[in-house]
C-alpha positions in Angstrom: -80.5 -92.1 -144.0 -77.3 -92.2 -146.4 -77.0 -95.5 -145.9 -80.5 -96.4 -146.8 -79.7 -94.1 -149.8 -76.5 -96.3 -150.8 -78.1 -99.5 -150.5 -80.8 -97.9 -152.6 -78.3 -96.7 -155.3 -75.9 -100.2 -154.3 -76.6 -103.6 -154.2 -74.9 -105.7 -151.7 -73.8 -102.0 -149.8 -73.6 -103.7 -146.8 -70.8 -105.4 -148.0 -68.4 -102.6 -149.6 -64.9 -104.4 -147.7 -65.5 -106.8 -151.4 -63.7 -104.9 -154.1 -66.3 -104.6 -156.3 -69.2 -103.7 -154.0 -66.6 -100.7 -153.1 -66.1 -99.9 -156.6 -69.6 -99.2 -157.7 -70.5 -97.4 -154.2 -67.7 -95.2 -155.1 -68.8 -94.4 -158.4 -72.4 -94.3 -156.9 -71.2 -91.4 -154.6 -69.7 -90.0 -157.4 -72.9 -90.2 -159.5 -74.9 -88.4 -157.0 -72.1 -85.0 -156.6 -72.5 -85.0 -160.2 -76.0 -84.2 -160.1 -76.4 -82.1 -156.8 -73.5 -79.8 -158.1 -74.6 -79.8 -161.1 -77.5 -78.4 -159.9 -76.4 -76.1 -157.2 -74.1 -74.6 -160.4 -77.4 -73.6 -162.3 -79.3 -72.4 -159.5 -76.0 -69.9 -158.0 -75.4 -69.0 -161.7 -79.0 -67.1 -161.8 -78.5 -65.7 -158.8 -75.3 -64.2 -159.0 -76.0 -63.0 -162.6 -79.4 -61.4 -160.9 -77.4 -59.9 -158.3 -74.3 -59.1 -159.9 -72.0 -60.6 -157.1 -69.1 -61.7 -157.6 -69.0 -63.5 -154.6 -72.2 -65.9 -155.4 -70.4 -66.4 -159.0 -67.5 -67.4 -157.9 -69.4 -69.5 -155.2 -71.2 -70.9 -158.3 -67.9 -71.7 -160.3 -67.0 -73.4 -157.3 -69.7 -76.2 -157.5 -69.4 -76.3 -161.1 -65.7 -77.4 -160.2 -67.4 -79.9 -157.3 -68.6 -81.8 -160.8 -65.6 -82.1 -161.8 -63.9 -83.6 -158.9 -67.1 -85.9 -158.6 -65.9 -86.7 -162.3 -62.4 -87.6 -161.2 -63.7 -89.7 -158.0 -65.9 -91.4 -160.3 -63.6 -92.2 -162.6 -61.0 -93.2 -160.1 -63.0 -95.6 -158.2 -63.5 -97.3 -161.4 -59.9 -97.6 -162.6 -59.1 -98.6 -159.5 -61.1 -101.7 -160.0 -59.4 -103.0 -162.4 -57.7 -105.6 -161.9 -53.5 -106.3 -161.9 -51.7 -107.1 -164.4 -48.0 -107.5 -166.0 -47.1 -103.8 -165.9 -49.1 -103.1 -162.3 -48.2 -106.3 -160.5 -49.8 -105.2 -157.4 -53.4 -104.0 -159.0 -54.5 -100.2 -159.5 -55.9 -100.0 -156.0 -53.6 -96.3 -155.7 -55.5 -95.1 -158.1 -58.2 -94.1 -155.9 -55.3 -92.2 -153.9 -54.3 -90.1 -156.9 -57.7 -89.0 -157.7 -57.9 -87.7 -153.5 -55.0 -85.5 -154.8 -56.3 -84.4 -157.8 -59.4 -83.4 -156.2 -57.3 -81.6 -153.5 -55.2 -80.1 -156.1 -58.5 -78.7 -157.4 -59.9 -77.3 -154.1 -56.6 -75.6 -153.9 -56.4 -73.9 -157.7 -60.1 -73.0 -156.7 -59.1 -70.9 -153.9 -56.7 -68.9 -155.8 -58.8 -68.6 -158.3 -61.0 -66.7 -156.0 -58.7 -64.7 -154.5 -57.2 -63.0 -157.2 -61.2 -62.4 -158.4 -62.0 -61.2 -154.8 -58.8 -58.6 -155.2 -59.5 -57.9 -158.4 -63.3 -56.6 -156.9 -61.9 -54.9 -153.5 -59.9 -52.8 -156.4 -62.6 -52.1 -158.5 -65.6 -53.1 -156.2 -69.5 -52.9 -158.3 -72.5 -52.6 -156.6 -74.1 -55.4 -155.7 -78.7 -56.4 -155.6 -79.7 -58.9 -153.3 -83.5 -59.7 -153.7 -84.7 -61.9 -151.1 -84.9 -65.1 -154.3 -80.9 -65.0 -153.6 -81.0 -64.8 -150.1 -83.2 -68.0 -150.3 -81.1 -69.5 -152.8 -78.2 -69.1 -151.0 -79.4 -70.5 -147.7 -80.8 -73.9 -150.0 -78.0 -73.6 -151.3 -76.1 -74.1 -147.7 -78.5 -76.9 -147.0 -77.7 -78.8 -149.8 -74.0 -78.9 -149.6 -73.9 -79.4 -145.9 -76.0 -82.7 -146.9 -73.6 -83.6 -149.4 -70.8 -83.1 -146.5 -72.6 -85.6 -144.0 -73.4 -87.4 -147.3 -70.0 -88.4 -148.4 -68.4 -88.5 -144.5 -70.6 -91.6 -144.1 -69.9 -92.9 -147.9 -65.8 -92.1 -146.6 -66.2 -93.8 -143.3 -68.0 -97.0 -144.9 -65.4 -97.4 -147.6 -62.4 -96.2 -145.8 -61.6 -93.9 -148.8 -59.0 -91.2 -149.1 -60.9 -89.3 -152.2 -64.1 -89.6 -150.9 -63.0 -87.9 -147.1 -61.2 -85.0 -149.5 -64.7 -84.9 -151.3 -66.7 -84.6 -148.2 -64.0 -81.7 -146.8 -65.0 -79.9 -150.1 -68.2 -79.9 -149.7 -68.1 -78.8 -145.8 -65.6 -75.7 -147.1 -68.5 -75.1 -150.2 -70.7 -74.8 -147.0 -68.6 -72.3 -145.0 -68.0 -70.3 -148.5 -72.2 -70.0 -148.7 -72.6 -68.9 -145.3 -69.9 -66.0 -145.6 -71.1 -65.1 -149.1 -74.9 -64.9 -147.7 -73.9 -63.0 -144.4 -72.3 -60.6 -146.8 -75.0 -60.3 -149.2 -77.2 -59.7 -145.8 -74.9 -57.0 -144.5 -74.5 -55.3 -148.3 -78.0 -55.5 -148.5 -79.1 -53.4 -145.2 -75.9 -51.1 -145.0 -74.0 -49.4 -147.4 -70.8 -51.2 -147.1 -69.8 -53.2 -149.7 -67.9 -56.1 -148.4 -68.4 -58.5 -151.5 -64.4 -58.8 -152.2 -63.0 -58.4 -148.4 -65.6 -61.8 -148.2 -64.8 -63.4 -151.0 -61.0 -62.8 -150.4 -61.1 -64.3 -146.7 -62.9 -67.3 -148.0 -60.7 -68.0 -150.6 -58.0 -67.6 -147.4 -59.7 -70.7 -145.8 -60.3 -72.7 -149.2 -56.4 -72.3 -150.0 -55.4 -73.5 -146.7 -57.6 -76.3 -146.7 -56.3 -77.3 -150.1 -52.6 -77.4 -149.1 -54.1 -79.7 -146.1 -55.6 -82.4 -148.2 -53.0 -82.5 -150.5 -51.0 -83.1 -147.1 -53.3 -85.5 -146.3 -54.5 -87.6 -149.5 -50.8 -87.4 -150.5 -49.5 -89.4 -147.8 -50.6 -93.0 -148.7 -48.9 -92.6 -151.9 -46.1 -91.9 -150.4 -46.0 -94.3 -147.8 -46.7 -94.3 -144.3 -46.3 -96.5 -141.0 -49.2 -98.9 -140.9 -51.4 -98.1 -138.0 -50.4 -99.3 -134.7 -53.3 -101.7 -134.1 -52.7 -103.2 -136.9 -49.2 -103.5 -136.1 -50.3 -105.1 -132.7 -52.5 -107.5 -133.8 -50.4 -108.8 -136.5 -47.4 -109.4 -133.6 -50.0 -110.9 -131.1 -51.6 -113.7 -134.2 -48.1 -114.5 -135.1 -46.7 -115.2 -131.8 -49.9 -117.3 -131.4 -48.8 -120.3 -133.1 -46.2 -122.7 -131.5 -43.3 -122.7 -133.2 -42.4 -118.6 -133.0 -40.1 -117.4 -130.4 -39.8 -113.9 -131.1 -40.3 -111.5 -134.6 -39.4 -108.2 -135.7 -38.5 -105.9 -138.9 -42.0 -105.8 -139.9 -43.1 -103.5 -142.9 -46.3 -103.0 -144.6 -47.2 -101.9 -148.1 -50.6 -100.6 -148.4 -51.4 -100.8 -152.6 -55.0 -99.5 -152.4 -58.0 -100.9 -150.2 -57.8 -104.8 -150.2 -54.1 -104.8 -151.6 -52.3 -105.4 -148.2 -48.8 -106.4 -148.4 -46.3 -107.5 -145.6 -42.7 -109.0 -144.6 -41.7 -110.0 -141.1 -38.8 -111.6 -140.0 -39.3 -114.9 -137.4 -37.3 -115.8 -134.8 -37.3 -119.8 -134.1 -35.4 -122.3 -132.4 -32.0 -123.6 -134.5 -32.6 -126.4 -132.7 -35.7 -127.7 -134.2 -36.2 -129.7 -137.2 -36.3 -126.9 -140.4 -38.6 -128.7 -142.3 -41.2 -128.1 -139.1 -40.3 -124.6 -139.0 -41.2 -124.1 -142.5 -44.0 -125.6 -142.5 -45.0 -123.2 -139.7 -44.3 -120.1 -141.5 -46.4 -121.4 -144.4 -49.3 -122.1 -142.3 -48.9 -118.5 -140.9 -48.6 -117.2 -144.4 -51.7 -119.1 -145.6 -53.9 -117.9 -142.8 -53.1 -114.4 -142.8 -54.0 -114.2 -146.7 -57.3 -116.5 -146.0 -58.6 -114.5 -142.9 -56.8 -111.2 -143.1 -56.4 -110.5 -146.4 -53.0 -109.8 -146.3 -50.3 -111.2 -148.5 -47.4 -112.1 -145.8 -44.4 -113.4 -146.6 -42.2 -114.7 -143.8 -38.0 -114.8 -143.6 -36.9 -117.4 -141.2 -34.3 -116.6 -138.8 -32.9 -119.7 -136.5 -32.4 -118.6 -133.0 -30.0 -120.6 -130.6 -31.9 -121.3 -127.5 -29.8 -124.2 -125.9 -26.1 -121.9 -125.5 -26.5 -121.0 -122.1 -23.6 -118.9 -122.8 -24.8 -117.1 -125.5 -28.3 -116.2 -123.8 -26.6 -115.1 -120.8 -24.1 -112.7 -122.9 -27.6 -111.5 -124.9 -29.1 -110.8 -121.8 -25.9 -108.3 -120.5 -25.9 -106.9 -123.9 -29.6 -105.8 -123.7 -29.2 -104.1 -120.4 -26.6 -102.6 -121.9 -28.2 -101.2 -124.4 -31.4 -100.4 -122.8 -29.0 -98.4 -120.5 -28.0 -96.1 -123.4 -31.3 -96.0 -125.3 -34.4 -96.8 -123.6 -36.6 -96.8 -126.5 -34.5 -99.7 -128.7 -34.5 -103.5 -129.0 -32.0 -105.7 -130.3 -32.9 -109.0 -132.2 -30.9 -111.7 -134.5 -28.6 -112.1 -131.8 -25.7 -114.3 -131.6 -21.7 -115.2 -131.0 -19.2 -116.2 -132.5 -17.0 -117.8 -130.0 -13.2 -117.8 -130.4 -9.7 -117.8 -129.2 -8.1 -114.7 -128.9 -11.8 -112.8 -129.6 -15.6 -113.3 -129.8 -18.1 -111.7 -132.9 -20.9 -110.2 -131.2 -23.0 -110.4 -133.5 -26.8 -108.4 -133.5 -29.2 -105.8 -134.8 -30.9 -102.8 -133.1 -34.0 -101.2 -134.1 -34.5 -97.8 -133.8 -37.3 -95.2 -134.2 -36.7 -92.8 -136.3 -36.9 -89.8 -134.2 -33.5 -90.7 -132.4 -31.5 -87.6 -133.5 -28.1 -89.7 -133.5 -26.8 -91.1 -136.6 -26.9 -94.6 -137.0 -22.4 -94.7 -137.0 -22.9 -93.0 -133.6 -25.3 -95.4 -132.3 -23.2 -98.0 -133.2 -20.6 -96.5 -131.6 -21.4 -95.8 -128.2 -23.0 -99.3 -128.3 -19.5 -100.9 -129.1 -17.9 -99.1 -126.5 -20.4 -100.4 -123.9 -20.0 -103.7 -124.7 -16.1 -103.5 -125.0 -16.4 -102.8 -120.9 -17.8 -106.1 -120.2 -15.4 -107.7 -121.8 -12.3 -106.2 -123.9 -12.4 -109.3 -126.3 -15.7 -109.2 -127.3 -16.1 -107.0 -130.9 -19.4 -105.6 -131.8 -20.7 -106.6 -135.7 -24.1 -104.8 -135.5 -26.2 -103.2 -137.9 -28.7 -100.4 -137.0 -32.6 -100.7 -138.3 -34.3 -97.7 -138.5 -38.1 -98.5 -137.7 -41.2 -96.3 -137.5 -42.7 -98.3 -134.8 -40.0 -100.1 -132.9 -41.2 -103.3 -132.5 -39.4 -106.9 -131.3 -41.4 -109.3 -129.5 -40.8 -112.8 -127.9 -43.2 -115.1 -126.7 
């Protein structure tokens, strides 16, 4: 049904992963909160000026607000289109992020809003006249907005979109706010307790908390999070796909807004092999992800000495060594520098970030391990810390 609706309201819907099929659904969404809240604002207005609730006016202040954050998505869906340039290198993709906090920063101002007018009635409570017109308008009223939740959870789902899942959470919390406001014009209506405020004040309770959430929430890819982990895996399992690629790790990804992928990975291949052929390798790799993922990649090179059977020995005591101490770390980069009187051991480790040891002590303990299996060896290492620790060999 909303997706009929979209395609209806969208050309080309089916499509939305194309930036500007995503663009004009998300200002189509936009377009139609406009109008619904727009119109649930008039109708709650009436009836809370009929009834002299507080409650249903607040309720109706509250889609009046919905506009407005239907204003912003809009709005933010369309900047976000645009496309980059010398001072936003990377596009205006994040745009449609900051709107999802703007929106959530509304929910939230909302909810204090009507708490300190839900105190303010507890205080000084006024008696309240439900005719059954506002019970009916309420309980549209309920309808409408839990449409508009389903409504914009399948728009949010389809264009993978921040600001339009903080839209459809309003609209399920403008939902809950009806229900509580109509059970207490019901009860107010057939006793005489007047529990307009105490309802009023324990919705605006749920609104606030829900506010602080999706700031929590639509805040985070602005900050910057760890990719998702099947993404993670399947770009480890395509790159060790091609010939050529003995091992990778130190991979980061930069999300700049939805089709503005960006990612670095460091490649492990032979020393041995001609470095003209290895570079030609990572630009195939580079070129394919862009073409058939859509992400930019870029690629450092790191030559790996396979034919020191030395060296790969040492590499392999040194990893049992390590995996000894901390289960849950790689090494990668590895190599020796032989001498005379002492060898440079020289390597990385990757560790998450939840290891509570500072990096010095890591470090640490690993030297001293390594110093047992043999006195002249001295450890040069450098400790990554890595969301996702991840450093694969073919």
């Amino acid at each position: 049904m909303f997706d009929a609706l979209m395609r209806l309201l969208v050309k080309d819907y089916d499509h939305a992963e194309r930036p500007e099929v995503r663009e004009k659904s998300g200002r189509a969404a936009g377009m139609v909160g406009i109008a619904t809240n727009l119109l649930l604002f008039l109708v709650k207005l009436a009836a809370g000026l009929l009834s002299h609730s507080v409650a249903i006016m607040a309720d109706a202040i509250n889609n009046l607000t919905d506009s407005g954050s239907s204003v912003i998505m809009l709005v933010g869906f369309k900047l976000a289109g645009k496309p980059a340039d010398e001072k936003h290198p990377f596009g205006h993709a994040r745009i449609e992020y900051l709107s999802g906090v703007i929106v959530s920063f509304i929910v939230l101002f909302l909810g204090l809003q009507l708490g300190m007018t839900s105190v303010e009635k507890i205080i000084t409570p006024e008696a309240a006249d439900f005719s059954l017109l506002t019970f009916g308008i309420l309980g549209v009223s309920i309808l409408i907005k839990l449409w508009q939740f389903f409504f914009y959870r399948s728009v949010g789902k389809k264009l993978d979109s921040e600001a339009v899942f903080a839209t459809s959470a309003d609209s399920r919390n403008d939902a809950i706010t009806t229900a509580v406001v109509l059970a207490g014009a019901v009860f107010t209506r057939f006793t005489d307790l007047n529990l307009d405020g105490f309802l009023g004040l324990i919705v605006a309770v749920f609104i606030v908390v829900s506010g602080v959430k999706l700031i929590m929430e639509t805040g985070d890819p602005l900050l910057g999070v760890a990719p998702d982990q099947e993404l993670v895996n399947s770009i480890y399992t395509k790159i060790l796909s091609y010939d050529g690629i003995i091992g990778l790790h130190d991979l980061a990804v930069h999300n700049y807004g939805a089709g503005r992928c960006f990612a670095s990975v460091h490649c492990e291949v032979p020393a041995e092999e001609d470095i003209l052929k290895s570079h030609d390798i990572i630009d195939n790799i580079e070129r394919d992800f862009l073409t058939e993922e859509n992400i930019h990649l870029v690629i450092h090179l790191d030559p790996v000495i396979t034919g020191d059977e030395r060296t790969n020995a040492l590499r392999e005591r040194v990893e049992e060594c390590v995996k000894a101490l901390y289960p849950q770390v790689s090494i990668h980069d590895f190599r020796v520098v032989w001498g005379v009187t002492h060898s440079n051991v020289v390597f990385d480790i990757a560790a998450p970030f939840s290891m509570k040891e500072s990096d010095s002590e890591i470090a640490q303990r690993v030297s001293a391990e390594i110093e047992k299996l043999d006195p002249s060896y001295r450890s040069v290492l450098t400790v990554d810390r890595e969301g996702v620790v991840n450093s694969l060999e073919s």
